[in-house]
C-alpha positions as CSV (number, residue, x, y, z in Angstrom):
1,X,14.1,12.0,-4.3
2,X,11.7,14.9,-2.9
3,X,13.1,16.1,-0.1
4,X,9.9,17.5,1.2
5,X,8.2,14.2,1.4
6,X,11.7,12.5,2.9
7,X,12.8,15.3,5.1
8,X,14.4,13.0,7.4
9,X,15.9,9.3,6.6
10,X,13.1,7.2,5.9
11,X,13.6,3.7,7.6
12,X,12.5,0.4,5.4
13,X,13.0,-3.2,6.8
14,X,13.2,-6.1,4.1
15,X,11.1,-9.3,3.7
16,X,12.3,-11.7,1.5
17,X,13.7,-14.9,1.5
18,X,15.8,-14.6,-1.6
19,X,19.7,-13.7,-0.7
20,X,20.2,-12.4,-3.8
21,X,16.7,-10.1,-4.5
22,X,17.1,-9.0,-0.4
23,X,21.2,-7.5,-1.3
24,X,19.6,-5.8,-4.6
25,X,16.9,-4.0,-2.7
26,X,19.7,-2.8,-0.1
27,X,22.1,-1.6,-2.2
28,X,18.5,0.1,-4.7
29,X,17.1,1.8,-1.6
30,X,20.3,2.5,0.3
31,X,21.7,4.7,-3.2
32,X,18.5,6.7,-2.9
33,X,18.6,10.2,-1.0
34,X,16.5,9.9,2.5
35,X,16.1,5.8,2.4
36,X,17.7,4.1,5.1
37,X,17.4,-0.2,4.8
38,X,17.4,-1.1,8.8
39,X,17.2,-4.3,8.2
40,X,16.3,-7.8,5.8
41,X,14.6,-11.1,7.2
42,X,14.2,-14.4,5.1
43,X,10.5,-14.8,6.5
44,X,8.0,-13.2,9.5
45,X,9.0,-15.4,12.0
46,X,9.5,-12.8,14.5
47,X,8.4,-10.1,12.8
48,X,6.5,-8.2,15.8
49,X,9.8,-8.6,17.7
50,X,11.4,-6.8,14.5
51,X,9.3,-4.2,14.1
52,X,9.7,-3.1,17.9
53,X,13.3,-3.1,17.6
54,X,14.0,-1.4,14.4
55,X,10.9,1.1,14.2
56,X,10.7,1.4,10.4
57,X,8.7,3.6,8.5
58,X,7.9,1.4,5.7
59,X,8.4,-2.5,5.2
60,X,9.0,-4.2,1.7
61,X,7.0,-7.3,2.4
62,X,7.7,-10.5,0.1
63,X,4.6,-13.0,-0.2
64,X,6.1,-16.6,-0.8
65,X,8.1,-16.9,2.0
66,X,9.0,-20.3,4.2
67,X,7.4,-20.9,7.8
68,X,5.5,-17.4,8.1
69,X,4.3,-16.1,4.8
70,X,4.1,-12.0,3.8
71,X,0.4,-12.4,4.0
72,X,0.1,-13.4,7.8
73,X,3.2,-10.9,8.7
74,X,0.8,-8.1,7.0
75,X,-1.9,-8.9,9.7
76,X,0.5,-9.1,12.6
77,X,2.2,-6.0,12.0
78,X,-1.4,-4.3,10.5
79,X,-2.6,-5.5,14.4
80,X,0.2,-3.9,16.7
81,X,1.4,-1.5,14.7
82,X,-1.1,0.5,12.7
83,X,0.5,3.4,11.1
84,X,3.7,0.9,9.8
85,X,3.4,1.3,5.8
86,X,3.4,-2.1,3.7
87,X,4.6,-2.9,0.6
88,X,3.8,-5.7,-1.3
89,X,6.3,-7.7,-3.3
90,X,5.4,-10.3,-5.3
91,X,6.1,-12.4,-9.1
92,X,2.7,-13.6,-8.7
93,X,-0.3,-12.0,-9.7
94,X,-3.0,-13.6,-7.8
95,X,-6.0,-12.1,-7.1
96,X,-6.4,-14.1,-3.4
97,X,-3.6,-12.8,-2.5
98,X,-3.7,-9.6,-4.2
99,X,-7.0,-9.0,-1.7
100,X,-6.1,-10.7,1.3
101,X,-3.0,-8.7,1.7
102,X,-4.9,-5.4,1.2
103,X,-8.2,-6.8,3.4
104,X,-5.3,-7.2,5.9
105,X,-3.9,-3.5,5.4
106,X,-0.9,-3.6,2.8
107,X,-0.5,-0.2,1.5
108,X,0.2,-1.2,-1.6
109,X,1.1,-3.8,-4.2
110,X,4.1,-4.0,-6.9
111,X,5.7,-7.4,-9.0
112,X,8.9,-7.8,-8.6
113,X,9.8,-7.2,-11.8
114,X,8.6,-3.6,-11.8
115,X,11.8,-0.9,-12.7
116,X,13.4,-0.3,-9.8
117,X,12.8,3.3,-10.1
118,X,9.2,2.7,-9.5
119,X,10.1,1.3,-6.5
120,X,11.1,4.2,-4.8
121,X,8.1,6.3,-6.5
122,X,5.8,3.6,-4.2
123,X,7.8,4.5,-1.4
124,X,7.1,8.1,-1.7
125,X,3.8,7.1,-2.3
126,X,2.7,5.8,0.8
127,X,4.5,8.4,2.7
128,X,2.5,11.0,1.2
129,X,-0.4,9.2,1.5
130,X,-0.9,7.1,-1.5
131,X,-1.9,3.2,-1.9
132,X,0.6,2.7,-5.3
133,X,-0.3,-0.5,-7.8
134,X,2.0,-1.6,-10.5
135,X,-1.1,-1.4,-13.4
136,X,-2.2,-4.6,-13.9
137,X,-2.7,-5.0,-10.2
138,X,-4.4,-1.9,-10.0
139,X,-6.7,-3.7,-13.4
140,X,-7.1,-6.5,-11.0
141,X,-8.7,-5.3,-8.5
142,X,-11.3,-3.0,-11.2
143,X,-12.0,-6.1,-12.6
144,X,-12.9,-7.5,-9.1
145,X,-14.9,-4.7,-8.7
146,X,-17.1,-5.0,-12.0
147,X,-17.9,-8.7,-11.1
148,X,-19.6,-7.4,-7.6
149,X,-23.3,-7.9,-9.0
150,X,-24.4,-7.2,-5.5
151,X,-22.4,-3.8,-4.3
152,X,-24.3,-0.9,-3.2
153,X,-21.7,2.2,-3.8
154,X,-24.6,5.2,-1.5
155,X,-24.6,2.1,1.3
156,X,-22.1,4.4,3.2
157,X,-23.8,7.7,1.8
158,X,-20.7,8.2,-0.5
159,X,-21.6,11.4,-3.4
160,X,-20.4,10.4,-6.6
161,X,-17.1,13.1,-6.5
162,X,-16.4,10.5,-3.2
163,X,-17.2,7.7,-4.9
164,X,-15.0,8.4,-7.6
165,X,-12.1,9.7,-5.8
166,X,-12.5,6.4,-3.7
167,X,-12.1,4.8,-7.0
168,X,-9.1,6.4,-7.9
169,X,-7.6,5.4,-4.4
170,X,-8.6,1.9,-4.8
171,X,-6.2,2.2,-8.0
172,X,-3.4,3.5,-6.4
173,X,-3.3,7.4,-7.1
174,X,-1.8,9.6,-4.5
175,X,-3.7,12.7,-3.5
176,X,-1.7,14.5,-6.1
177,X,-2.7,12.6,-9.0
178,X,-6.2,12.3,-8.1
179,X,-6.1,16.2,-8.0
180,X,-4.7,16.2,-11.8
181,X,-7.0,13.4,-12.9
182,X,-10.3,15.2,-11.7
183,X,-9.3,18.6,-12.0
184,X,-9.3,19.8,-8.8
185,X,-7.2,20.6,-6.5
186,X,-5.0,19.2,-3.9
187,X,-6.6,20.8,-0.7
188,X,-9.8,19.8,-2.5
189,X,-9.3,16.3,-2.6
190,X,-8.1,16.3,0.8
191,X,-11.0,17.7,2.1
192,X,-13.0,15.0,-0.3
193,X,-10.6,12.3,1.8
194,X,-11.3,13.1,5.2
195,X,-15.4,13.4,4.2
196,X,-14.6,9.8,2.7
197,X,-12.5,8.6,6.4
198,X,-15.8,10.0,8.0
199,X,-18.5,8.0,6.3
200,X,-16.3,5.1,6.0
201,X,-15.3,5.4,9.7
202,X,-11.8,4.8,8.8
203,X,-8.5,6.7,9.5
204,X,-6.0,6.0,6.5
205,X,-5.8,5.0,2.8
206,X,-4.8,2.1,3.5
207,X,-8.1,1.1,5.6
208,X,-10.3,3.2,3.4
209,X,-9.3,0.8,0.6
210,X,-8.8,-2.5,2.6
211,X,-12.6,-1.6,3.4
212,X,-13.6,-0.6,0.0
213,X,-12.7,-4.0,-1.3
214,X,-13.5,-5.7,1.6
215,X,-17.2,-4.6,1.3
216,X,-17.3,-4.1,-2.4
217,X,-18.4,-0.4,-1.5
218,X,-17.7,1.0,-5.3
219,X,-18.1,-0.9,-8.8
């Protein structure tokens, strides 16, 4: 675990409505240097109530649940509390739900049967700024993309180093990786970012995306 991302105990709550997967991700998360699990639910329910009273940094949100689904507790928690990371859980890959949970602000998307290990990469992820994928959700959503006959990528007057770095955000890449993929460097694609957050009039990854698929802004 990088303890300059996690400098302090990083607090997770846990959708799911599986005993069984909701024990495994405890005792995962809970092994792991700078994790703390504050608490599991079996469905959103009460989920504004839960976020208020355990404040976590990052939720591990489960889509097929009973009586409120992972989909609407996205939007509820995406409404009241903005800056609350969300990951996506699912064994489904479905592309309506793939984009309603990022249209409704999920940071990111994994299966359930990704390696566990890769778990905690997405949660390092998102804390440093990232929107993480497992790769055939990250193929998904280019394919989504490509289909858009109609999509006007200079509508928001994004240059093409913008447009491509939106891309690669839109895939999942933290700033890191972007900076290795294009061959520039970090405090370049940072700059790149914010100029992105400008045009886009957003103020995260997670919305720059969520609006990038929303409005089919790049192909």
């Amino acid at each position: 675990m990088n303890n300059a991302v996690l400098c302090q105990m990083t607090r997770i709550l846990i959708y799911d409505d599986n005993p069984g997967r909701r024990e495994s991700l405890r005792m995962l998360l809970e092994s792991s240097e700078g994790l703390e699990v504050v608490g599991e639910f079996q469905d959103c329910s009460d989920v504004k109530a839960q976020i208020e009273t355990f404040f976590p940094d990052v939720v591990l949100m489960d889509i097929q649940m009973p009586e409120v689904d992972g989909i609407e507790g996205v939007r509820i928690i995406k409404e009241y509390f903005p800056d609350v990371h969300i990951i996506m859980q699912t064994v489904f890959e479905d592309d309506e739900k793939i984009f309603d949970a990022m249209r409704f602000g999920a940071s990111g998307y994994i299966l359930k049967k990704t390696d566990p290990q890769l778990i905690i990469s997405a949660i390092e992820d998102v804390l440093k700024g990232g929107s993480p994928m497992t790769p055939s959700i990250a193929t998904r959503v280019l394919h989504f993309f490509r289909k858009q006959q109609n999509s006007r990528p200079d509508q928001y007057g994004l240059s093409e180093r913008e447009s491509e770095i939106l891309q690669l955000l839109v895939e999942g890449l933290s700033y890191k990786l972007i900076a290795e993929r294009i061959f520039i460097s970090y405090h370049t694609v940072n700059s790149h970012i914010k100029k992105i957050y400008d045009k886009l009039q957003v103020h995260s990854v997670s919305e720059a995306v969520s609006k990038a698929i929303r409005n089919n802004i790049i192909r």
